[in-house]
N, C-alpha and C positions, 0 to 999 in steps of 0.2 A: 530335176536339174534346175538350178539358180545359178543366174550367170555362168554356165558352162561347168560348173561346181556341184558334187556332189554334196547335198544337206543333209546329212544323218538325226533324225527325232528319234530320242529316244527316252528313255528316264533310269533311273537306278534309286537304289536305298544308303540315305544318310545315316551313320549312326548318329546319334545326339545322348547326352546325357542330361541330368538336371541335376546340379550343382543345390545344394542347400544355401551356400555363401554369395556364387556367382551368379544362379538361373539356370535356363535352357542357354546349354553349348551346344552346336551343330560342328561335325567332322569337318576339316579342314583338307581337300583336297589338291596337291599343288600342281597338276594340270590344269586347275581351272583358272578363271579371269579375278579380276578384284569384283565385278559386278556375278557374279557365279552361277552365273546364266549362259554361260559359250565358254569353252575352251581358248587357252591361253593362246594358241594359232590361230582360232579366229577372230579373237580380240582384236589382236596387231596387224592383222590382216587388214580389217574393217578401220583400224586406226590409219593405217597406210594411205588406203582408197580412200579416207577424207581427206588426207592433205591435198590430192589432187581436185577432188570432187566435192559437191554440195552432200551433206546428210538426206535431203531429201534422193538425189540421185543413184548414193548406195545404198537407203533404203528400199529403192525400187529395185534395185537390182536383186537383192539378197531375199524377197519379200518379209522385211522386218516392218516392224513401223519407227519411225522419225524419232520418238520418245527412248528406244532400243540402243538405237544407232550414235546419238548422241550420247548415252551415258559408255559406251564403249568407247566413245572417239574420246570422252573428257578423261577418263581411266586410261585411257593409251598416253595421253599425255601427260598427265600427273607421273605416268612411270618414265616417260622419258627426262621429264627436269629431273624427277629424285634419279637417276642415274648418269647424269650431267648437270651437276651445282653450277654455279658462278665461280669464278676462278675466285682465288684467296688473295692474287694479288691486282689490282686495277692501276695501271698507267696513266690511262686517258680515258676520257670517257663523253659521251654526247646527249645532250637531251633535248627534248622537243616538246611541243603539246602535239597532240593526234585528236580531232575533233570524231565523235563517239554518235554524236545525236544534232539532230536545229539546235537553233537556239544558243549560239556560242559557248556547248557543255564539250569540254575537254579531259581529257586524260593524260598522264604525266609517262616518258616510253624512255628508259635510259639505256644505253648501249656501250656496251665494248668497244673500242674505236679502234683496237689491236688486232683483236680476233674478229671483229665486226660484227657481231652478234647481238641481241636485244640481253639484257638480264632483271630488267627491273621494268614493271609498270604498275601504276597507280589502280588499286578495286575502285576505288570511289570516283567521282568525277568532281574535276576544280582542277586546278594551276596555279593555285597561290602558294607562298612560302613556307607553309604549315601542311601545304600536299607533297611538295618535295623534301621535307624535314624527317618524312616516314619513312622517305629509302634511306635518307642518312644512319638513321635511329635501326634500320633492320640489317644495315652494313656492319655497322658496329664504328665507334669513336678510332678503334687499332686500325682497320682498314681503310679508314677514312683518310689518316693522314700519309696514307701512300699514294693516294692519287697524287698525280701530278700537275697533271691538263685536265680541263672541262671543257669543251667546245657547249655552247649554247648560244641561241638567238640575244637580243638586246632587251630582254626582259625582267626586269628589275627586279620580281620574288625569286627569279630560280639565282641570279648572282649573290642576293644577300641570302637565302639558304643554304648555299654552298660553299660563301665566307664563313658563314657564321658552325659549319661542321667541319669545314676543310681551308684554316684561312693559309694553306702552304699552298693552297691551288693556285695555277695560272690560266686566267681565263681567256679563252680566243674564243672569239664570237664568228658566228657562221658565215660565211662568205657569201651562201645562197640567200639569207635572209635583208644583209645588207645592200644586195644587189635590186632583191626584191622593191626593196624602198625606194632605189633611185630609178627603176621603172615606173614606181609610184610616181616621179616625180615629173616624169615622161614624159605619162598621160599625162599630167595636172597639166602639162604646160602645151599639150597636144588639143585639151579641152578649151582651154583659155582664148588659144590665137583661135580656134574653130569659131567662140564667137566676137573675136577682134575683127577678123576680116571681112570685106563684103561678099556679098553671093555667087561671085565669080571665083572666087579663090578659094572658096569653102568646096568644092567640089572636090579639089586637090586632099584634102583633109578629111574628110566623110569618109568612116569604113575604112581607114587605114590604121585602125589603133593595134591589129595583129602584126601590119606590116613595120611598123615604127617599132614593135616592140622584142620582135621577132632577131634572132642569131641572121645575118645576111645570108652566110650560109647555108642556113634552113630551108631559105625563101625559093621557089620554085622563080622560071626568066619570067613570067606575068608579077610576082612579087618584087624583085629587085626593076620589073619597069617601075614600077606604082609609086617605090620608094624613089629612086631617081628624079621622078617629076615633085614627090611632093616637097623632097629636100631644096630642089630646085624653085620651087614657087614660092616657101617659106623661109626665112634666114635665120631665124630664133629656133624653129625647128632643126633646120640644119645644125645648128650652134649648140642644141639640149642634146642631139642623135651622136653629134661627135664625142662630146663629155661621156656618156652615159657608154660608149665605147670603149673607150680609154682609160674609164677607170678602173675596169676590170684588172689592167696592170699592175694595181697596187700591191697584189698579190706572191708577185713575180720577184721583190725584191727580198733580200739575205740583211741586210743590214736595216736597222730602222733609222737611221739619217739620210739613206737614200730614199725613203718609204715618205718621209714627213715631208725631202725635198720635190718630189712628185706631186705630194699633194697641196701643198704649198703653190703650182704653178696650176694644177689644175681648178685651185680655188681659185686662184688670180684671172681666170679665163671669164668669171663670172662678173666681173667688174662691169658695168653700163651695157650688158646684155639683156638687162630685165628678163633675167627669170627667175622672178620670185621664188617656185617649188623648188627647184634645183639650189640655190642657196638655204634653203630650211633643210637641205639633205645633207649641203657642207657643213653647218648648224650640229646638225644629227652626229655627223662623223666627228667633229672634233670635240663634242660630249665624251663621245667614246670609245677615242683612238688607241687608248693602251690596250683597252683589246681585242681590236684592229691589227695593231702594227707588231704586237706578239706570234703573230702569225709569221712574223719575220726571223724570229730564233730559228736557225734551224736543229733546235732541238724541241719544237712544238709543231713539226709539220707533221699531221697528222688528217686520215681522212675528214674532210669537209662535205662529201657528199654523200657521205653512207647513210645519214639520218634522213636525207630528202627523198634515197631511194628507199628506206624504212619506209618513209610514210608512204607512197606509193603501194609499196608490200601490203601495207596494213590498210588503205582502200577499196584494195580489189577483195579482201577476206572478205572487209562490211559488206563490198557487192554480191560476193556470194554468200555469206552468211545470209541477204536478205529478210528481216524481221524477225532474228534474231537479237534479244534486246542484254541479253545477261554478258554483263562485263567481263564478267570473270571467264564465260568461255571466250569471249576476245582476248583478253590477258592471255591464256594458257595456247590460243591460236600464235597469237605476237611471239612469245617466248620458246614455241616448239620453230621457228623459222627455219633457224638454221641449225637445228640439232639430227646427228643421223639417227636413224632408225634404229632401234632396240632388234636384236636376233634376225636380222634384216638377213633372207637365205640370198644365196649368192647367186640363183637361177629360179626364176619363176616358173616350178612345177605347178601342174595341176594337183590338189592335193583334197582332200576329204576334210571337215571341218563337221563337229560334233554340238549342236546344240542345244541343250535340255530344258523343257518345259517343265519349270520347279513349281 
């Protein structure tokens, strides 16, 4: 018994022939897997039990070894993309880097922003304009100029790659990354007065960079103490915590004249505040406010947070994948996310699974 599972070993007789033209052909059995080592049920069985589970976990279970288990997981998924492609037509569409390894080596993850779904990631590692030119080139130039929307970060290869294959795209840039920056800018100005002030006021500011940086709502009653007094004892901080609140509204508007007169007032707030960071952020935004404030069409409101929770998705696999280095099974992990299971039975029987020692 393995895992509660009946394991049948067994063997049988191949025919083969020898081909004068071709060579040795071996019989084609269509019970069996693509690796023709296990039957086609326990293939996708064993495919199943990895999405949940680490390779090493259902190798223990099953007593395979790791080497077994993996080439069955990587065969389960190969069959699930070949029978769920990419759609024919793309709307919208989002991309991100996904960091892979140290060492600032990324990979390029592009998604459906309709169906939400991954369809596209980089083999190689890089994020330059010549790594995102290969999913253009594997799209094809005809499906290219049906996208619509790109949602992407503020990164300067993936806009001129995706001008230069798609120039009918309208580009809205990420709402999380832009946010990102003005917490950047947070801290910067959190670190500054920490050493502006003397030693008495620095207490107020020590160990507060989660609470300053933090959703108020998040903060547990010992968090929104912490922040009340530090707000309270700093005024520039108070004056960075309010900004960096309120700009999240920019989001909020339908028209882009309402968009531009929002931020118009909320740059005005920066006037003889001296906060240097927070003005190199206003700097940032009006670089690149078209698009910014295209996020205002509403015919470009499109998910903003499904590639943040991608990358997420795509952390915990590295976590358990653990020392796991081949890309390509990350790619076919990313890209099986959200696809349903192939022959997937409709009630979990206990069932017999047939494995041959060829």
């Amino acid at each position: 018994l393995v895992g509660s599972e009946m394991c049948i070993r067994d063997s049988f007789d191949y025919r083969r022939v020898a081909c004068p033209d071709c060579g040795v052909r071996q019989e084609r059995l269509p019970w069996l897997s693509d690796t023709r080592r296990a039957t086609q049920r326990f293939a996708q069985e064993i495919g199943r039990q990895c999405r949940e589970l680490s390779e090493a976990r259902v190798a223990a279970m099953h007593q395979m070894s790791w080497g077994q288990v993996r080439r069955l997981d990587m065969a389960y998924m190969e069959n699930l993309l070949a029978k769920h492609p990419p759609p024919k037509r793309l709307r919208a569409i989002g991309m991100d880097e996904v960091s892979i390894r140290k060492g600032h080596t990324y990979a390029i993850v592009v998604a459906d922003l309709e169906r939400n779904k991954p369809i596209w990631m980089s083999e190689s590692p890089g994020r330059k304009e010549e790594d995102l030119d290969t999913f253009f080139v594997q799209l094809g130039a005809r499906r290219s100029r049906k996208i619509e929307i790109a949602v992407m970060d503020m990164w300067k290869p993936f806009r001129n790659s995706t001008l230069a294959h798609a120039p009918q795209v309208r580009i809205v840039f990420d709402k999380f990354h832009v946010i990102k920056h003005l917490s950047d800018a947070l801290d910067e100005v959190r670190r500054r007065e920490y050493k502006r002030v003397n030693e008495k006021d620095r207490k107020f500011i020590k160990g507060q960079r989660y609470t300053l940086l933090s959703n108020r709502a998040n903060l547990d009653e010992e968090g929104r103490r912490s922040l009340k007094l530090l707000l309270k004892a700093n005024k520039r901080l108070h004056k960075a915590y309010l900004l960096k609140e309120i700009f999240g509204q920019l989001w909020d508007y339908n028209y882009p004249a309402c968009a531009r007169t929002f931020f118009e007032n909320w740059k005005a707030q920066l006037k003889w505040q001296r906060l240097e960071p927070l003005e190199k952020f206003a700097a940032l935004v009006e670089r690149h406010w078209d698009g910014l404030v295209a996020y205002c069409n509403p015919d470009n409101k499109v998910s903003l947070g499904f590639m943040e929770g991608l990358n997420n998705k795509i952390r915990v696999i590295q976590r358990r994948a653990y020392g796991i280095k081949d890309q390509r099974y990350l790619k076919l992990k990313v890209l099986t996310l959200s696809l349903i299971h192939i022959s997937e039975p409709t009630r979990r029987t206990p069932i017999s699974y047939a494995v041959f020692c060829l």
